[in-house]
C-alpha positions as CSV (number, residue, x, y, z in Angstrom):
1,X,132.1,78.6,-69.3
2,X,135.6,76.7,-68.6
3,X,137.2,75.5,-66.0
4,X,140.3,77.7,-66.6
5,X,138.5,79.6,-69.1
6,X,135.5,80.1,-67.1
7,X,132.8,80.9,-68.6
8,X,130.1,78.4,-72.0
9,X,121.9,63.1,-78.3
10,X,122.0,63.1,-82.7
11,X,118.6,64.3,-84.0
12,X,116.5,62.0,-85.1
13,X,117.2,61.0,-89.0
14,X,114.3,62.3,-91.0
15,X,112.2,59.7,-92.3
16,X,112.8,58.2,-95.5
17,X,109.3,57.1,-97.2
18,X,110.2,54.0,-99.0
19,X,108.0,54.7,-102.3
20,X,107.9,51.3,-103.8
21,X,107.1,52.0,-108.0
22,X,103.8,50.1,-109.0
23,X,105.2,48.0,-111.3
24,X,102.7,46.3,-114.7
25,X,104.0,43.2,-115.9
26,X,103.4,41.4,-119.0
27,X,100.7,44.4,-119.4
28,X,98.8,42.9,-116.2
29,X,97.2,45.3,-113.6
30,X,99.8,48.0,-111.6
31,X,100.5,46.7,-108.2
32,X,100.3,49.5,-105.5
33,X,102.7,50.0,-103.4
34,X,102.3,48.9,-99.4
35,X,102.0,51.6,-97.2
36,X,105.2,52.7,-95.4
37,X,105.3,52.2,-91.8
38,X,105.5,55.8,-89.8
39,X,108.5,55.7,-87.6
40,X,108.0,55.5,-83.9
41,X,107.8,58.8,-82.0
42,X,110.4,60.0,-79.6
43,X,110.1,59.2,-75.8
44,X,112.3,60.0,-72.8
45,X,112.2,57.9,-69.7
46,X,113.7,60.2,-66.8
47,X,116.8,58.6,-65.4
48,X,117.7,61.0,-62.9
49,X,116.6,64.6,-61.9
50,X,117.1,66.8,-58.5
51,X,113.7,68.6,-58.1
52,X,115.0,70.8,-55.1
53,X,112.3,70.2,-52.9
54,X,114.2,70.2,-49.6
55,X,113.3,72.2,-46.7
56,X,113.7,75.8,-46.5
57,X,117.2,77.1,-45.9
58,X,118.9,73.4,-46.2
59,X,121.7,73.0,-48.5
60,X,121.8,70.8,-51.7
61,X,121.2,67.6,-51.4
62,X,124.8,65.7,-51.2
63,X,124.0,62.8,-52.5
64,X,123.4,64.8,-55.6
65,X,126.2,67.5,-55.8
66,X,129.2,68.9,-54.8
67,X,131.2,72.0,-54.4
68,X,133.7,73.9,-56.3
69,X,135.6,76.2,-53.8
70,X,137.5,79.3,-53.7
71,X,139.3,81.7,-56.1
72,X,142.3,82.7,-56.1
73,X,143.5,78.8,-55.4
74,X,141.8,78.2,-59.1
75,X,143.2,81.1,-61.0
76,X,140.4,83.3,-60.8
77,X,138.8,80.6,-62.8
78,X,141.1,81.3,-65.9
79,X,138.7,84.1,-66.3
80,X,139.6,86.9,-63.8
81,X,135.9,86.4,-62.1
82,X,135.6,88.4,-58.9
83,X,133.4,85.9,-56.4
84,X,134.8,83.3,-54.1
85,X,133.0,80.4,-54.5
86,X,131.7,78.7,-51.0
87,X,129.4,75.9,-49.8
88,X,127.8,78.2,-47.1
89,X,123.8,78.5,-47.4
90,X,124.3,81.7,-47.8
91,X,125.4,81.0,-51.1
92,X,123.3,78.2,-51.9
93,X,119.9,77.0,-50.6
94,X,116.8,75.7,-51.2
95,X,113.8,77.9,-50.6
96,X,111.2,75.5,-49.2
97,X,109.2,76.0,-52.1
98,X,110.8,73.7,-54.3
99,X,113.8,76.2,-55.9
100,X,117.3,75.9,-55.3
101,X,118.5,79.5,-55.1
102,X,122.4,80.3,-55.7
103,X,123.3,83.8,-54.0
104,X,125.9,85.8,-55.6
105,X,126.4,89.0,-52.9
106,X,128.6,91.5,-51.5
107,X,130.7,90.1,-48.9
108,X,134.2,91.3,-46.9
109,X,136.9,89.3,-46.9
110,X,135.4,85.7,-47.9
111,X,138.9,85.2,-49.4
112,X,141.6,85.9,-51.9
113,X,140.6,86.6,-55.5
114,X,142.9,85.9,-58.2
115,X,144.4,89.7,-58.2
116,X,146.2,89.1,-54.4
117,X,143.1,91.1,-53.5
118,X,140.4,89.5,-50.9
119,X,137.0,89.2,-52.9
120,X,134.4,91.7,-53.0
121,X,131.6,89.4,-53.6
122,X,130.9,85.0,-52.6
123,X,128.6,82.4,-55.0
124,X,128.3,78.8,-55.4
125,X,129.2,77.0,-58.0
126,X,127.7,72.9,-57.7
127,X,128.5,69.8,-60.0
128,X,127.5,66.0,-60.2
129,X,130.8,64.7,-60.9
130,X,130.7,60.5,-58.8
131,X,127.6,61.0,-58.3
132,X,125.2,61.9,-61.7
133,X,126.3,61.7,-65.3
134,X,125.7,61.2,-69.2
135,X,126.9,60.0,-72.2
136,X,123.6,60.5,-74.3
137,X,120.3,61.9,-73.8
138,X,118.4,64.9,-72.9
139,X,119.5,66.9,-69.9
140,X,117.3,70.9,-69.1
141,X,117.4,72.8,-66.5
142,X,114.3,75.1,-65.6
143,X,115.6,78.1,-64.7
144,X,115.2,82.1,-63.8
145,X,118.2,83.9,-64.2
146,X,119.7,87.9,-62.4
147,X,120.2,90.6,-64.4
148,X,122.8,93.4,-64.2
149,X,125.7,94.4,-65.5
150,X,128.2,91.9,-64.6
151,X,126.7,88.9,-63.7
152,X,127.3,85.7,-65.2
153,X,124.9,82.4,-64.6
154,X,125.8,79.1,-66.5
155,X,124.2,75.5,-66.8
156,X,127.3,73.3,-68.5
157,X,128.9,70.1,-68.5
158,X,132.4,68.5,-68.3
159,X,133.7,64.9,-69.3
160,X,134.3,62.9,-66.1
161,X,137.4,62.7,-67.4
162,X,138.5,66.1,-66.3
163,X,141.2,65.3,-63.6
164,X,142.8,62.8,-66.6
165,X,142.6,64.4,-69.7
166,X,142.3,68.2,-68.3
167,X,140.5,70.4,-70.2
168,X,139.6,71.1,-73.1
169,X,140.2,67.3,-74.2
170,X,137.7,66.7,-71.4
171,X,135.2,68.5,-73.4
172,X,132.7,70.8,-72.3
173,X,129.4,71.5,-73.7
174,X,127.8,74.8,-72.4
175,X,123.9,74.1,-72.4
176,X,123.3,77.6,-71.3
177,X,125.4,80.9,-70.5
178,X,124.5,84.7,-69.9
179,X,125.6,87.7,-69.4
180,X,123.9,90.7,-67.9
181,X,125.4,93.3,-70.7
182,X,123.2,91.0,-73.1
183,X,120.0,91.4,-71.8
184,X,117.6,89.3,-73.7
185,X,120.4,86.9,-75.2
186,X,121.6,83.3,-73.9
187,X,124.2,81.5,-75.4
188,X,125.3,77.4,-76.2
189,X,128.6,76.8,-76.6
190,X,130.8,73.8,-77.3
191,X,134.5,73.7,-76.4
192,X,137.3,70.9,-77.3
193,X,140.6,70.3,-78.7
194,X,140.7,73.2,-81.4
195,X,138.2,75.2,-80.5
196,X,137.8,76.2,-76.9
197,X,137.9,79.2,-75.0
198,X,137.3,82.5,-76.9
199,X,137.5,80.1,-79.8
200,X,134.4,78.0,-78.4
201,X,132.4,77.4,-81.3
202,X,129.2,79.8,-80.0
203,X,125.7,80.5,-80.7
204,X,123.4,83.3,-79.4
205,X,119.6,82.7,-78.9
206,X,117.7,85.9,-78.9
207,X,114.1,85.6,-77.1
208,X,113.5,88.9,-77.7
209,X,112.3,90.4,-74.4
210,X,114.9,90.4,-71.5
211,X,116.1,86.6,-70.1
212,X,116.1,87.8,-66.4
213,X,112.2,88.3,-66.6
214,X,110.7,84.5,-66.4
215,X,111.6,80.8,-66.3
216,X,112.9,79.0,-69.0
217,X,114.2,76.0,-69.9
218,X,117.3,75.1,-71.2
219,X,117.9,71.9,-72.7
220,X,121.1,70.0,-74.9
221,X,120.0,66.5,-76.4
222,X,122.8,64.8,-77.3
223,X,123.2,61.7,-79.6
224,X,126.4,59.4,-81.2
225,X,128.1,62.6,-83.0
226,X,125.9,65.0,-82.5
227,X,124.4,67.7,-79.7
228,X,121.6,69.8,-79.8
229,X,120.6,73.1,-78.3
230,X,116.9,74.0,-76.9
231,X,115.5,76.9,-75.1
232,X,111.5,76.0,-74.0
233,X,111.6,73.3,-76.8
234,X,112.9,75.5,-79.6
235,X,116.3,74.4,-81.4
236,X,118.5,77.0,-82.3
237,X,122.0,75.5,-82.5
238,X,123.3,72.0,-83.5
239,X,126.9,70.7,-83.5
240,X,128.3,67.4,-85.6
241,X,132.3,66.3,-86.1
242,X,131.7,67.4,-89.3
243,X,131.2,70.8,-88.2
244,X,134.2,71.6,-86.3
245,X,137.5,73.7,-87.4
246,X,140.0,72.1,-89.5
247,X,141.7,70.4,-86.5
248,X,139.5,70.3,-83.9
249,X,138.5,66.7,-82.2
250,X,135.2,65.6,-81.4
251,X,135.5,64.1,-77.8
252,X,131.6,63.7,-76.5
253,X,130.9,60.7,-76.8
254,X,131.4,59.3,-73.3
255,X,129.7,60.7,-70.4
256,X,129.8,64.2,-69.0
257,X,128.6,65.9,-65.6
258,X,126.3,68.6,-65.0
259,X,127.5,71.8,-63.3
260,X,125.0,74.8,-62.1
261,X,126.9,78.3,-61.1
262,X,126.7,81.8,-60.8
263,X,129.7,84.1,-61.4
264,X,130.5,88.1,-60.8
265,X,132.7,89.5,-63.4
266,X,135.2,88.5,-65.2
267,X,136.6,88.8,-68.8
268,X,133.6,88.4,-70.9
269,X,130.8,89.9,-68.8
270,X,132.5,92.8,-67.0
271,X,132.5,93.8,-63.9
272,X,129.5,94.9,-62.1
273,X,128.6,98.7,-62.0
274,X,126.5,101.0,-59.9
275,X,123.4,99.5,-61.2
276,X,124.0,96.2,-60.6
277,X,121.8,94.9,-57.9
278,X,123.0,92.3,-55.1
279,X,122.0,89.7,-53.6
280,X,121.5,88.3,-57.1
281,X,119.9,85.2,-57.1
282,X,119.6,82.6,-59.9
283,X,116.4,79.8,-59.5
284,X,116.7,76.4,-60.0
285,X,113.3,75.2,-60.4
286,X,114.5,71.7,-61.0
287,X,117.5,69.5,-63.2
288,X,116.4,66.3,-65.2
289,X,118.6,63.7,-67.3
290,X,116.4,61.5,-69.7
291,X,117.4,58.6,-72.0
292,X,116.0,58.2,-75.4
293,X,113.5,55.3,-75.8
């Protein structure tokens, strides 16, 4: 997911055994090799993390996050999307049992949509930027996501850089995205210079049974030149410079903010239909950022 697109740490090196050849000299006795020394295991230290566990019906903590507000004053979002963002509780709230919960729901008149029409629906949308980033490291999100046709949840990130560079030289990494009319599909998504928008360079993870039913975790790790997708611990995308188009520009390594939303329509998932049940609610069971020891 974009900012007018709206919505989308390097692997370790595996290990090279150094196999030293016993070597027989002057027709003496082979010398064995000395055993290699097994590379150290991974570790993350946690750095920063917002575990939501504020009282019931409070707001997010704003020491921790801020709001992105409105519609029609943003374009629609670049993507036609039908809510109006707001920082009302409403919309955004923890639940006194440690979950933030973001509210997409019907509403009259919260304000104008992009179409000169008032909305028919408010959300939140929340980011980090001055006050929580990263350049490298792991950063999840445990999450459970709506359903329905027309809904739209995302977990991304943007280079603090945004106001400077604008986008899509700020980069953006999308560590997870779904959409209702792809029921047991979420997707990770990188966008830059070259390659952003419908152009993103995208890749679907299937779990097989539909995403809306549990919690899961979503997770980038993200290294010099490299970025890594995760869902409960499982890989299933990876992105290097080397992998881009023939033009793109690789513009991650410097740090990025987190950004937790849920959206109603808009030109990838549709608009919401009969079915579609509201108040949707997407749960925030926590965020994390870790560095790699």
């Amino acid at each position: 997911m974009t900012p007018n697109t709206l919505r989308r740490w390097r692997h370790a090196l595996p290990v090279i055994a150094a196999v030293l050849t016993a070597c027989g000299c002057g027709g003496g006795t082979a010398t064995a090799a000395p055993a290699s020394t097994p590379a150290a295991a991974t570790t993350w230290k946690l750095v920063w993390s917002d575990e939501f566990d504020g009282a019931a019906g409070t707001v997010p903590k704003a020491a921790n996050w801020n709001y992105d507000l409105g519609n029609a004053e943003n374009s629609g979002w670049g993507n036609h999307e039908l809510q109006y963002y707001t920082s009302n509780a409403r919309n955004a709230q923890h639940d006194g049992n440690g979950m933030l919960v973001i509210t997409a729901e019907k509403a009259s008149n919260p304000g104008p949509c992009w179409n000169g029409k008032p909305c028919d629906y408010t959300s939140a949308r929340i980011h980090s930027n001055g006050k929580a980033s990263f350049t490298y490291g792991k950063v999840e999100a445990r999450m459970k996501l709506p359903a329905g046709a027309g809904i739209w949840p995302a977990f991304w990130a943007l280079g603090t850089d945004l106001a400077t560079a604008g986008w899509p030289k700020s980069g953006e990494i999308d560590i997870m995205e779904f959409v209702g009319k792809t029921p047991n599909t979420v997707y990770g998504t990188l966008h830059g210079p070259g390659y952003s928008g419908a152009q993103g360079i995208n890749k679907p993870f299937d779990m097989g049974a539909p995403v809306s039913a549990e919690f899961h975790t979503y997770t980038i790790i993200k290294r010099p030149n490299e970025i890594i997708w995760q869902v409960d611990g499982k890989e299933y995308h990876r992105l290097t410079p080397a992998m881009l188009p023939a033009g793109g520009t690789w513009v991650f390594e410097k740090p990025f903010f987190v950004i937790l939303n849920l959206a109603v329509g808009g030109d990838w998932p549709g608009a919401p239909d009969a079915a579609t049940a509201f108040p949707a609610q997407m749960q925030v069971d926590w965020v994390r950022i870790y560095q790699e020891n």
